[in-house]
Phi, psi and omega in degrees: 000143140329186194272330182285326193292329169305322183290300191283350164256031162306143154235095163342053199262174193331143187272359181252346138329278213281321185290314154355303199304321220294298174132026177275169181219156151018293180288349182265339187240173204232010184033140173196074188083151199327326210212009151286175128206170122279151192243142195258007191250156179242176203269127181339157153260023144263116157227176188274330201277174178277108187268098152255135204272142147266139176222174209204142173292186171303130158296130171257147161311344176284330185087151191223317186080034202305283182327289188324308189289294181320322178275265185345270200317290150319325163273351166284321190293300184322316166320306183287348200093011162251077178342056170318106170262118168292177176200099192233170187251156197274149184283139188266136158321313202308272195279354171297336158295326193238250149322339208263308194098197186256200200225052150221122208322288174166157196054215170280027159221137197185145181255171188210174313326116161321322174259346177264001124251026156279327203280234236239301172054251167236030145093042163267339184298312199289322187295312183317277178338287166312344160254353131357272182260349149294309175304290181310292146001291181290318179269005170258015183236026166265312172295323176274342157253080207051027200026047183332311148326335190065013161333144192222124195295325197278350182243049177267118170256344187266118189282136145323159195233154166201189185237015177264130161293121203207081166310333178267020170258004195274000177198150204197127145288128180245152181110302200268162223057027170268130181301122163064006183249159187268112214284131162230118174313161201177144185239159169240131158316160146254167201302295198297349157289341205262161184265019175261334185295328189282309179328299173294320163281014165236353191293123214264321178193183183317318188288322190274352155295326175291350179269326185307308169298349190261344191258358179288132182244110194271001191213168086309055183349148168310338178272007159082004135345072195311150186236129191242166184311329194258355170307298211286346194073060175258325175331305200272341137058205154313297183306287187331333151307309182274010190285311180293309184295348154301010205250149194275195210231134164241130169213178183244151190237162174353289175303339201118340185274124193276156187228136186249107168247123173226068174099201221192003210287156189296154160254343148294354160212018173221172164276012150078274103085093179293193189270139174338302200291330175317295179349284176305295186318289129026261161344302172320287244237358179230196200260323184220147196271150138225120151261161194251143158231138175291179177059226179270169191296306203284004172254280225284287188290310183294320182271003175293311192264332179259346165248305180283332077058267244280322183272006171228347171095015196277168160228097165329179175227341169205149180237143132265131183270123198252145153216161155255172183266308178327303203276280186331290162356280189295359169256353173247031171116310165324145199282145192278349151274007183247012168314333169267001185252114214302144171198114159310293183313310173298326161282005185254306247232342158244351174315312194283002161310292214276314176314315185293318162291334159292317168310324171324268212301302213269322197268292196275309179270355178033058151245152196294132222216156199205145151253105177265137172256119171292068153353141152224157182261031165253289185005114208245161166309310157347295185265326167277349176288344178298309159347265179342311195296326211289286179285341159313329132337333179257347177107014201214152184241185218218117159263157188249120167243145162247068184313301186313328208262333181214050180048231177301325171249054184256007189237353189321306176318274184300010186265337185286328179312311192267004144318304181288303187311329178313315192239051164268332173097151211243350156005266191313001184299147152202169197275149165298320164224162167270162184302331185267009174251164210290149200305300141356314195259004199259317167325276152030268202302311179255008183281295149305302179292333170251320188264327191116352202273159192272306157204193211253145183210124151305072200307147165333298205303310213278340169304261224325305183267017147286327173283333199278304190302334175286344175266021147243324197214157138266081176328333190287345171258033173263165137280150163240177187250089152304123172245130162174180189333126156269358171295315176218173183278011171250207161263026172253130176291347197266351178273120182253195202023236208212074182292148146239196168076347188314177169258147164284141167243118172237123168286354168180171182219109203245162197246124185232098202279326185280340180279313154125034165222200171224166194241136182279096217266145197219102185104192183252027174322132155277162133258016157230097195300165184266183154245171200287162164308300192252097182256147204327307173315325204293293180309312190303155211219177198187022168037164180252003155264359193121318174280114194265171162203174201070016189269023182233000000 
């Protein structure tokens, strides 16, 4: 069966079920239909569990199953008898339209209802966007009415948002031909990019989203002044548009396991991150968290441990590294339609993608790190023992799961595995930079230490806007979000498996005062993606019952 046909012959149950598994009652959730909630109670500030990240080699077009592995890996612990909650991130339109298709994973480990949190789900992507674009609103209506700010229109930085993939938004004139209003260029963010999105997934409760939010810095005065979100009185709002959507989302994966999906920001133009309060909530109430950072370890897990870690007080307790022999293949060369045909050599010959990212996770950040191979049925013996052998050399084994074909107990092995890693103890973690070192160098650090580059090169623009930015803030106690290719560890997609010595190119540097890093534009990364020749939307189809098909 397919992956929707599988979803749809579930037999669900009542979401005030699965808040029971939590040790939640009545009064903590919020319903929004038979098998939705928000959940309204907050989370302890002491908790016990065991907080585990699943991670990912660089994505390949063969596909890895990051998502897949994480819901599997949670209906497996919970299978052994260790009380298990997910903490995943909610799916962007962009790509369920566009290339990718959706994000809750796939076979028998898939959270449901599926098509109602690919879709619309309970409507936090449409608040961010509207509080957003509220935002954009007030300051392009402070300048027409007589600009009391001084605003300098050629100097708005902070952009519209929309959720879509929409390449003729990366760049746009407003205004015009509007009487007495001032014509300026402005751009649109997709939703999941935006610093209202960072904003939400980091914000600890109402008050400190309103402060966070008042701290967005959208302008510049003619007199090259910063003009922030709380100049306009914008905050409160913005929050009111955002009071529901702070509430994390409870939903269910196949097996029964309850899962908190909460906000969504990119990990190739974001930090990538479901939300603190999931986290935490997560945390309360079960014995052990597995969460999920998008993309590859050096996107999705370095902004994982260095930004959100460092900004909320969390410590993993384990990390898993999901890879395939498919996905390994095509970085050591293989041709993408022979992917099923066993080649020792092309695998050998990509091992060092995934050895870099495990040495990461185990070397630089030094926490206790497991690999799981994500099974395909082309998989030859052959090719998984090379695996094994290949990390085992680092001291870290490497398990075989089938999640897609037998849910939780295709993971059995590895839920016992990230058990045993829990309860070695998490001491020795540390951050990739320190808090105090200079903005460059915290770039550096990871630059050389994550990615492999030899050294780091600087556009006019990104000088520029480091100098400029040391006058509005003291830029030196942010983290920053490298955005760039979530495809190789460098900022080119076509360099695959684990080049080094390359140069990084970073083009420009943008400030995010209220999410509370800064963002690193690295390469030609956009943040507002296009769509394909052919995009996921062309295919989907839609019944005259309702029944969609093509949304994955």
């Amino acid at each position: 069966m397919t992956d929707i046909e599988i979803a749809r012959n579930c037999t669900l149950q009542p979401i005030a079920k699965i808040a029971q598994k939590l040790g939640l009652h009545s009064g903590d959730i919020e319903p929004y239909g038979n098998y939705k909630a928000k959940v309204l109670c907050k989370p302890a500030p002491k908790r016990t569990s065991k907080l585990v990240l699943v991670t990912a080699i660089n994505p390949t077009a063969a596909g890895e199953g990051k998502t897949t592995v994480s819901i599997g890996l949670a209906d497996a612990l919970n299978l052994v008898g260790a009380k298990t909650c997910l903490a995943l991130r909610e799916p962007s339109l962009g790509p369920v339209f566009g290339i990718k298709g959706g994000a809750t994973g796939g076979g028998y480990s898939q959270i449901l209802p599926m098509e109602d949190i690919n879709l619309h789900f309970t409507g936090d992507f449409h608040a961010i966007t509207s509080a957003n674009n509220l935002l954009c609103a007030l300051v392009d209506n402070s300048v027409f009415q007589g600009n009391p700010l001084s605003i300098d229109p050629d100097k708005i930085v902070f952009n519209r948002t929309l959720d879509v993939n929409d390449r003729a938004l990366r760049g746009i004139q407003v205004n015009c031909g509007v009487k007495n209003a001032t014509q300026h260029a402005d751009k649109f963010n997709i939703t999941a990019a935006c610093e209202i999105m960072a904003i939400l997934a980091l914000a600890n409760d109402l008050d400190d989203l309103k402060t966070r939010l008042g701290n967005i810095l959208v302008a510049y005065t003619y007199d090259g002044a910063p003009v922030f979100a709380r100049d306009l009185h914008a905050a409160d709002a913005m929050a009111i548009l955002l009071k529901d959507a702070l509430k994390p989302n409870l939903v269910q994966t196949i097996g029964g396991t309850p899962a908190l999906v909460h906000c969504g920001p990119f990990a190739n133009i974001a930090h990538g991150c479901n939300s603190v309060l999931a986290t935490k909530l997560a945390m309360t109430y079960a014995k052990y968290t597995v969460t999920e950072a998008g993309f590859g370890a050096d996107l999705g897990a370095e902004k994982f441990l260095d930004v959100k870690c460092r900004a909320a007080g969390l410590k993993p307790n384990a990390v898993v590294v999901v890879a395939t022999v498919r996905a390994l293949k095509l970085h050591g060369g293989a041709d993408k339609s022979q992917l099923d045909v066993p080649n020792i050599n092309a695998l050998r010959l990509g091992m060092c993608n995934l050895v870099r990212h495990v040495s990461n996770i185990a070397n630089v950040y030094r926490l206790p790190v497991v690999v799981a191979i994500n099974k395909f049925a082309s998989d030859t013996a052959a090719e998984i023992a090379e695996i094994q052998q290949s990390v085992r050399a680092l001291g870290v084994e490497a398990i075989v799961c089938d999640v897609w074909g037998k849910g939780g107990n295709g993971a059995i092995d590895l839920a016992n595995k990230v058990i045993e890693l829990c309860s070695v103890g998490n001491s020795s973690f540390r951050y990739a930079y320190r808090d105090g070192d200079k903005v460059t160098t915290k770039i550096e650090k990871i630059a050389k230490n994550i990615y492999g580059a030899g050294k780091v090169v600087y556009s006019p623009q990104a000088k520029q806007s480091l100098n400029a930015l040391a006058r509005v803030a003291d830029i030196s106690k942010l983290p920053v979000v490298i955005a760039k290719t979530q495809y190789s560890f460098t900022d080119d997609a076509a360099q695959l498996g684990a080049p080094t010595g390359f140069t990084l190119h970073v083009r420009d540097v943008e400030y995010r005062g209220g999410a509370g890093f800064l963002v690193v534009l690295a390469g030609n990364m956009l943040l507002m993606p296009g769509l394909s020749a052919t995009p996921n939307a062309v295919n989907m189809h839609i019944d005259a019952d309702g029944n969609i098909d093509g949304l994955y």
